[in-house]
Kinemage of the C-alpha trace (Angstrom):
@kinemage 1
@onewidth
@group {chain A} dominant
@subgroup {mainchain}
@vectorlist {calphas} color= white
{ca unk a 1} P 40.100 24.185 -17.301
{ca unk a 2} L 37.094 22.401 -15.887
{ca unk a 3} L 36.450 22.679 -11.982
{ca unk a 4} L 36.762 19.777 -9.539
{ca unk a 5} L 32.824 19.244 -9.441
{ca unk a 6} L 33.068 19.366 -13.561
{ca unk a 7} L 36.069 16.725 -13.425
{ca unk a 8} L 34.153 14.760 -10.119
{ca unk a 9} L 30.997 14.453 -12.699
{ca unk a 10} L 33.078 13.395 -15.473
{ca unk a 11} L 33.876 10.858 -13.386
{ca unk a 12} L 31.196 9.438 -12.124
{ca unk a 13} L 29.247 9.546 -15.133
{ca unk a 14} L 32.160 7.154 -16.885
{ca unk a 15} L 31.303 4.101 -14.104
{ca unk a 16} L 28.173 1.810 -14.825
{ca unk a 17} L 24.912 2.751 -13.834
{ca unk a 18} L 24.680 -0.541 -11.237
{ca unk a 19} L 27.836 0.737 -8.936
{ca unk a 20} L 27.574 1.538 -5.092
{ca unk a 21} L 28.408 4.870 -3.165
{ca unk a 22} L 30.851 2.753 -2.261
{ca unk a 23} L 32.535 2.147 -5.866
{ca unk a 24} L 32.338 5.650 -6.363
{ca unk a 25} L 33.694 7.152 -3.285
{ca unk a 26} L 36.591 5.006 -4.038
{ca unk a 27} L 37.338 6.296 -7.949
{ca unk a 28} L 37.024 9.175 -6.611
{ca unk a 29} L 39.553 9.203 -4.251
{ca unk a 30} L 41.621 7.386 -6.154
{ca unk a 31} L 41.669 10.020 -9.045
{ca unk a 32} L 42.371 12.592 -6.530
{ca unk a 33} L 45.320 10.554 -5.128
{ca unk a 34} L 47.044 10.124 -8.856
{ca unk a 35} L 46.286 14.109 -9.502
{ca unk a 36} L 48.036 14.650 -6.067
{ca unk a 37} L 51.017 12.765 -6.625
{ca unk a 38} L 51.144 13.934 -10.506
{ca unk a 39} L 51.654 17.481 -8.881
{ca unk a 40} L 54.095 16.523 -6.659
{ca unk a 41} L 56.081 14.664 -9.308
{ca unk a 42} L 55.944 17.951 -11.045
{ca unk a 43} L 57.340 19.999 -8.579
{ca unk a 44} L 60.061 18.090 -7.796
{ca unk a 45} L 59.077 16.283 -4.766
{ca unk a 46} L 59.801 12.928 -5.834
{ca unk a 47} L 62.804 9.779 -5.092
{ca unk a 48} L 64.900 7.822 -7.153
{ca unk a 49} L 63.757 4.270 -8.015
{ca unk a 50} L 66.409 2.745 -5.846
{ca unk a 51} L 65.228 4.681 -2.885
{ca unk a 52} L 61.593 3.964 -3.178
{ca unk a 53} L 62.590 0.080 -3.722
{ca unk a 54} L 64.612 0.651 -0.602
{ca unk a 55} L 61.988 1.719 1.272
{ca unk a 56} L 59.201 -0.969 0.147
{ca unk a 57} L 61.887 -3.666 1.424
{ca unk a 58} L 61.728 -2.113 4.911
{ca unk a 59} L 58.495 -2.036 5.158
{ca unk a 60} L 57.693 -5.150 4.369
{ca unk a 61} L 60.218 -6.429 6.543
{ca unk a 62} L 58.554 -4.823 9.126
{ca unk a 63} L 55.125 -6.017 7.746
{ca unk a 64} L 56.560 -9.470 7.676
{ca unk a 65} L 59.257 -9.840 9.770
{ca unk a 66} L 62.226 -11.546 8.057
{ca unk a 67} L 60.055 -13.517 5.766
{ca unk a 68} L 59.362 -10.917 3.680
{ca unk a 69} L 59.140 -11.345 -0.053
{ca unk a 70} L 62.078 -11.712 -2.041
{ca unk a 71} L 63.354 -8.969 -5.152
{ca unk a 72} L 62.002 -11.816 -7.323
């Protein structure tokens, strides 16, 4: 199994030689985010669809008050 730096490289060395820090920082952290919540799926820390659809609504109600997007 390849270490974080090997996987980090990997990476980086897939994005086009003309990106920023900036672009890079940012796959980066995104990769780590999906490999974070991968692991959590797998150990059993996740929700049912309906309750993380639930809890979008609410939050964009608060976001938006009652304007807030419609299930469309």
């Amino acid at each position: 199994m390849p270490s974080e730096k090997e996987e980090a490289l990997e990476c980086l060395t897939q994005m086009p030689d003309d990106c920023t820090l900036e672009d890079m920082l940012y796959r980066l952290y995104v990769v780590q985010r999906i490999k974070r919540g991968l692991a959590d799926s797998k150990a059993g820390h996740k929700k049912p669809h309906a309750e993380a659809m639930k809890e979008i609504r609410e939050w964009l109600y608060r976001l938006h008050g009652p304007q807030a997007p419609s299930k469309t």
